[in-house]
Structure formats: structure tokens, C-alpha cells
C-alpha positions in Angstrom: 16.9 -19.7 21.7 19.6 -17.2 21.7 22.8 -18.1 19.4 26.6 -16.9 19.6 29.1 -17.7 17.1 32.3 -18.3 17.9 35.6 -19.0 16.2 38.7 -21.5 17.0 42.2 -21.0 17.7 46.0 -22.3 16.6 45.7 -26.0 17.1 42.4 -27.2 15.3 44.1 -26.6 11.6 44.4 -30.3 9.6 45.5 -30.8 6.1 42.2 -31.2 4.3 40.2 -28.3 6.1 37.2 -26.7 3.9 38.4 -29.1 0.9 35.5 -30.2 0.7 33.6 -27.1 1.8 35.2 -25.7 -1.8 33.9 -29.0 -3.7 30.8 -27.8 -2.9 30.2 -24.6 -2.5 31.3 -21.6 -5.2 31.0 -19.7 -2.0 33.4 -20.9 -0.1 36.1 -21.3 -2.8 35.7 -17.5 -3.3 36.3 -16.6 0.6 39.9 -19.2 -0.4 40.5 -17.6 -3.7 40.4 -13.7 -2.0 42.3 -15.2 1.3 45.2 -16.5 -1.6 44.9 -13.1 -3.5 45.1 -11.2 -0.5 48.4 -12.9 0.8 49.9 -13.8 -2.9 50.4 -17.1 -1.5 48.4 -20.9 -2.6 47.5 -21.0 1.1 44.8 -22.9 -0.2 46.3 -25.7 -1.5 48.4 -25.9 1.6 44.9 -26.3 3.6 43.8 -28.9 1.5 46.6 -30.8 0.1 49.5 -30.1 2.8 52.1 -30.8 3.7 51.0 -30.7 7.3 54.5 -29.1 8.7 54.0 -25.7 5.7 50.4 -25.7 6.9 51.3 -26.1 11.0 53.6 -23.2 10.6 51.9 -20.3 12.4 52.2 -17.7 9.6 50.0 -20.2 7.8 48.1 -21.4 10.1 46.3 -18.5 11.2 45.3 -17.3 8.1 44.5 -20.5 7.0 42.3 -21.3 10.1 40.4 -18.1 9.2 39.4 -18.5 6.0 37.9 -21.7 7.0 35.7 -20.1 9.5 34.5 -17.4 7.3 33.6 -19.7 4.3 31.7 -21.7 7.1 30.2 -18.2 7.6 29.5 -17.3 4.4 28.0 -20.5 3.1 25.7 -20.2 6.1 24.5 -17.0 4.9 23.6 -17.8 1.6 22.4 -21.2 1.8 21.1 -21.6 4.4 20.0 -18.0 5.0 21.3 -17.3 8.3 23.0 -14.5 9.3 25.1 -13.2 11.9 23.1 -9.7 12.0 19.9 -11.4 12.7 20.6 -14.5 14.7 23.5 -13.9 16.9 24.0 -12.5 20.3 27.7 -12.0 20.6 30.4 -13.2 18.5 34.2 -14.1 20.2 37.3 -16.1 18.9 40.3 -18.4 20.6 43.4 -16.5 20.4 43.6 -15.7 16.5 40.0 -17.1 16.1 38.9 -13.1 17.3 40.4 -12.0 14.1 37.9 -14.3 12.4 34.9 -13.2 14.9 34.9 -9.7 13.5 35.8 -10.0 9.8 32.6 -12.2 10.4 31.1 -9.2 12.1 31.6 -6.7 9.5 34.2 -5.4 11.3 37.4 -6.5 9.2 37.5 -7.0 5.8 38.6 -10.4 4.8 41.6 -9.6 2.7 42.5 -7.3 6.2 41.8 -10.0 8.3 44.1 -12.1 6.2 47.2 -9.8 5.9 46.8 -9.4 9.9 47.1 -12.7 10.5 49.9 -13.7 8.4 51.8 -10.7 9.8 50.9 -12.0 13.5 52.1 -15.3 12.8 55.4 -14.4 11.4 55.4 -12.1 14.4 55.0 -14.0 17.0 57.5 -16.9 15.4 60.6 -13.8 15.4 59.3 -12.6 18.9 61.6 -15.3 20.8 64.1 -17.4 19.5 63.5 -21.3 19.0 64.4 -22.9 22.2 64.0 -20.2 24.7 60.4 -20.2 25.3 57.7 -23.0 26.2 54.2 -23.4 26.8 52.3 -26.0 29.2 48.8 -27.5 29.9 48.2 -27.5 33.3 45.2 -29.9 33.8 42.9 -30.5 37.0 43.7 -27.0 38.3 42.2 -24.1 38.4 43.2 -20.5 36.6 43.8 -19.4 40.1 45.8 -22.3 41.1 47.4 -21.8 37.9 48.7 -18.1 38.6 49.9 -19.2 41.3 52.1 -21.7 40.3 53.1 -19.5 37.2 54.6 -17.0 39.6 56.2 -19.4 41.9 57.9 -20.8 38.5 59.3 -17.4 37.6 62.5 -16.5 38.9 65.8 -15.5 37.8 64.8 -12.9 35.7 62.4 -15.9 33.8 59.0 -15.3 33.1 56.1 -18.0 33.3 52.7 -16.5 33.4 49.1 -17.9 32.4 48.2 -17.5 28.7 44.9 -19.2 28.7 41.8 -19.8 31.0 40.4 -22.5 28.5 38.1 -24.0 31.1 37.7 -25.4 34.2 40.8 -27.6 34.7 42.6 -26.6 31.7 45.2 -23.7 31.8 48.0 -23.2 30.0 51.2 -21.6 31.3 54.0 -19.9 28.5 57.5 -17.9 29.2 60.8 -18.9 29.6 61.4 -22.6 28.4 63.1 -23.2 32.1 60.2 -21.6 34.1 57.7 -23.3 32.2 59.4 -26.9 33.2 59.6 -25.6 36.9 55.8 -24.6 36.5 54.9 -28.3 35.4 57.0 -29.8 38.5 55.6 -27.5 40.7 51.8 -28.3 39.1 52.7 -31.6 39.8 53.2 -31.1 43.4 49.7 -29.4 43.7 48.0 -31.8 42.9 47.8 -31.4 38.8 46.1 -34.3 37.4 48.9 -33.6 34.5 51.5 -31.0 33.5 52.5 -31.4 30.0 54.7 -29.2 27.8 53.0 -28.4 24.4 53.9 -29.1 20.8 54.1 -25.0 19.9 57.1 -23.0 18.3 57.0 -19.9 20.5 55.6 -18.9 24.0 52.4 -17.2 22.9 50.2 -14.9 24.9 53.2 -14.1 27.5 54.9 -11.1 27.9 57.9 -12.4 25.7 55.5 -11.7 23.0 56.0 -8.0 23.0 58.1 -7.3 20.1 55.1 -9.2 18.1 52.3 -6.9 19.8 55.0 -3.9 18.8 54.5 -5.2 15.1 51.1 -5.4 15.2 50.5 -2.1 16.9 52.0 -0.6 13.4 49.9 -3.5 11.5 46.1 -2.3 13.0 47.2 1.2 12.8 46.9 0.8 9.0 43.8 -0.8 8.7 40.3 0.1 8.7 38.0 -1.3 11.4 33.9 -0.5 11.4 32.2 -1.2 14.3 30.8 -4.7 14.4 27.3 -6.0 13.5 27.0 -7.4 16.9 28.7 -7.3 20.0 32.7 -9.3 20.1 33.8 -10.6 23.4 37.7 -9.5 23.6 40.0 -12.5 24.6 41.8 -10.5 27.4 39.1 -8.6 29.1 36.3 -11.4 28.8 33.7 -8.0 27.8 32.0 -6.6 25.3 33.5 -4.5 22.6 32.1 -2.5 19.7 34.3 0.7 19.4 36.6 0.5 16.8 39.6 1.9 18.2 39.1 -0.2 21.6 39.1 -3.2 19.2 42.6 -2.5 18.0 43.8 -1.6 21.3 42.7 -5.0 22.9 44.0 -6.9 19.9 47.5 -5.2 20.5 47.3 -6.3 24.2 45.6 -9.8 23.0 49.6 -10.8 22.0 50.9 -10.6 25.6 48.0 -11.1 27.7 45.6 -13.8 29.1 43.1 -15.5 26.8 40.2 -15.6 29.0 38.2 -17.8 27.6 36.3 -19.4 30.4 34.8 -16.0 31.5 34.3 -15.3 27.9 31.7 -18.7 27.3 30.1 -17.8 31.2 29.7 -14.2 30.2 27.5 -15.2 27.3 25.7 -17.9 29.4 24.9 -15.5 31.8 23.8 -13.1 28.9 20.9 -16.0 28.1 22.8 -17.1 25.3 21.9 -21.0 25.2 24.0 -22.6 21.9 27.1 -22.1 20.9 27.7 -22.5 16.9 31.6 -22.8 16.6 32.2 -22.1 13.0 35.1 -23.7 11.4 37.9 -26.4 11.6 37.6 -28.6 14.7 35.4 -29.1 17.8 37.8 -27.5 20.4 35.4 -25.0 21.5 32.6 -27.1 21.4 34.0 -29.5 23.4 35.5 -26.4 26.0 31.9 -25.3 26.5 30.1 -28.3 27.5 33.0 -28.5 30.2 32.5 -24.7 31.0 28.5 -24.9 31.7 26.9 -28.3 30.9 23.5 -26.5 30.3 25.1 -24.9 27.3 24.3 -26.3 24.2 27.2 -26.4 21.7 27.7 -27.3 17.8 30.3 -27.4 15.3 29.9 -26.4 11.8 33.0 -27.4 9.2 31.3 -29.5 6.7 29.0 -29.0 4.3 26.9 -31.8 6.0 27.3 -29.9 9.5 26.3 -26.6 7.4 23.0 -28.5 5.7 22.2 -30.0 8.6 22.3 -27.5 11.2 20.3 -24.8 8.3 17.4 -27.4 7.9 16.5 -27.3 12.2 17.3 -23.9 12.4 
């Protein structure tokens, strides 16, 4: 059995998440007590008490959805005695969720990985003003079909390109709010079993993004990043990295460019990895790689049940 960890993206956070996670474990309220030190902000009580629309706001939510991931991570460790140094393969993370793959992988320090977030989200909320910008699920097509289409929608000096590769028949499109409309009508047209704009606030992972990826240029710059325990899988080349300075690099690009996730999941397949252990809130990821390869296995850790569970077969 060969393991990879991996960590989920904007979208999955809920009011509640690791509530009860810090009812039981001493562990994982210390990961939420360093995460609120480290941003002088309750972000905790946000997670578990609400209300939803502070915690759904992306300077929140990212942070938010990381410290949930690594107190999954860190109770795992000293419960149930597993560790990412010993038992996984590679490690990768949805959008924000690679921040949380290498603060899990030794590579960020929590606190680091907490300040970085926040600073992203706020970031990539002033990148383009409400309104302009728009993002679109594009389902029953392909990422190819889906670049296609993207490009066709841009014109005028409007910009739709893909942001994500989640699977087979799920891409997502972001730019210019009116591009992104033409993009779903044009979807349509091809054959798109639906074309659907998104409930977001900016268009993220498009090259509108770039006065964020400016800001977090000067951001990693001032941070310290070790090499990680084990291999990451970087969002926007779908590859291994491990150098330090490559990692910063690719999470500067990360803000403009393509999440690709789908290559990312068939990359570790193809490496012999054979379960998937998505750490944190939700089953997004879970539920993207049983679509991606059904001989994947796939599991979702979030509760302490999940965590106890999942510690007593290992």
C-alpha cells in the first residue's frame, strides 16, 4: 500500500469545522490556538461558531481551511502514530490546500503558513474589483474542450482562461465577468452537460490575479522555506518539487495559473500510489479522485471518528 496525503481547497470550509476535533484533542486546539496567535485574530471561533459569511470570506477562509488540515495532521501523528515522513509518497493541495501540504511537510512553519494565507486571501479579494470578474464550472467537457472554449470567450480585450483541471468533466473557467458568461453559452453549444457561474468573490487562478501574485512575491520572499519531508506536487506544473526556492516560485505563479489537479491525482497513480488520505474539512478531493481513476482508493479524515478509525486499520 503506498499512501499520499493531500489537502482541500476554498469551497469545503463550514461553520463548525475541527469543533469538535478541539473537543477532543489538546492537540488540535494548540495547531487553532498558534493559527489565532499567529494572525491576532479569533479565527477560531469563526470556524466553529460562525457566522458563515466572516468565515466564507477568503482572507478567512484559507487560513481557516488550513489549520483544520494540519490539526487533522497533527492528531494523526500523535495518536495514532502516523506520520507523513514514514508513510507518505507525495503530498499536494487544491489551490490554497498546497500551502497546507508543505507546512504539513516540514516545509512551512504553521504560523508562516498562516500569515501567507491571510495575506493571499486579502490579495486576491483587492486583485479585481467586485463585479468585474467571474468564474464558471464547465461540466461534461474536457480541459481541452475547455481551453478551447475559454479562448473563443475572450475578446475585446477580456480575458477567460481555465483555472482548474479538477477532473474528468469538471473544469472551471475565470476572467472577465462578460467572457466568462460568453464561455458558459458557448459550453453550452458544445455540448456541456452544464455551464454554471460560481458563487466566488473574485476571478481566481486567471491572469487578472496578478497584482495578488505581485503581493505574494514580496510575501514568500520573507519567509523561510526548508525543503520538504517528502515530495509536493505543485498545482500548476502537475510535478514534483522539493527545492525551496522552486517552491516559492511555483506558488507565485500558482495565483495566475492553472490548477492541474487531474494530472496531479494521475501522476501519483502512475507513481503506484494506491489511497489517497485527504486531510481536513470536506470530501471534495475524495470524491475528485474516485472520478479521476476509479482504481484509486480515497478517504477523508476531519473527525476524530475518521482520525480513530482510519489509525486502528492502518
Amino acid at each position: 500500500m503506498s499512501w499520499a496525503y493531500v489537502f482541500p481547497g476554498q469551497g469545503s470550509q463550514a461553520v463548525g469545522m475541527g469543533k469538535d476535533l478541539a473537543a477532543a484533542f489538546s492537540e488540535a486546539r494548540e495547531i487553532f490556538q498558534e493559527v489565532d496567535e499567529a494572525l491576532k485574530q479569533n479565527l477560531s471561533k469563526i470556524m466553529f461558531d460562525g457566522p458563515a459569511d466572516q468565515l466564507t470570506l477568503t482572507e478567512n477562509a484559507q487560513p481557516a481551511l488550513m489549520a483544520v488540515s494540519l490539526a487533522v495532521i497533527r492528531v494523526l501523528e500523535t495518536q495514532g502514530k502516523i506520520s507523513i515522513r514514514n508513510t507518505a509518497r507525495y503530498v499536494a493541495g487544491h489551490s490554497l490546500g498546497e500551502y497546507s501540504a508543505l507546512a504539513a511537510a516540514g516545509s512551512l512553519s504553521l504560523s508562516d503558513a498562516a500569515r501567507l494565507l491571510k495575506t493571499r486571501g486579502q490579495a486576491m479579494q483587492k486583485a479585481v474589483p467586485v463585479g468585474e470578474g467571474a468564474m464558471a464550472a464547465l461540466l461534461g467537457l474536457d480541459a481541452d474542450q475547455a481551453v478551447k472554449i475559454a479562448s473563443e470567450a475572450s475578446a475585446n480585450g477580456e480575458i477567460c482562461t481555465v483555472a482548474n483541471d479538477n477532473g474528468p468533466g469538471q473544469a472551471v473557467v475565470s476572467g472577465h465577468k462578460a467572457a466568462v458568461e460568453r464561455a458558459t453559452v458557448i459550453a453550452k453549444d458544445h455540448g456541456a452537460k452544464r455551464a454554471m457561474l460560481l458563487p466566488v468573490s473574485a476571478p481566481f487562478h486567471c491572469p487578472l490575479m496578478k497584482p495578488a501574485a505581485d503581493v505574494m512575491a514580496e510575501a514568500l520572499a520573507a519567509v523561510t522555506i526548508k525543503a520538504p519531508v517528502v515530495p509536493v506536487i505543485a498545482n500548476v506544473t502537475a510535478a514534483t518539487v522539493i527545492d525551496p526556492e522552486e517552491i516559492k516560485r511555483l506558488l507565485v505563479e500558482q495565483v495566475t495559473g492553472m490548477v492541474r489537479w487531474r494530472e496531479s491525482v494521475q501522476l501519483m497513480k502512475e507513481a503506484g500510489v494506491t489511497t489517497l488520505i485527504e486531510a481536513g474539512a470536506g470530501k471534495v478531493l475524495t470524491g475528485l479522485a474516485k472520478r479521476i481513476d476509479g482504481d484509486l482508493s480515497a478517504v477523508s479524515l476531519q473527525s476524530p471518528q475518521d482520525i480513530e478509525a482510519f489509525a486502528a486499520k492502518a
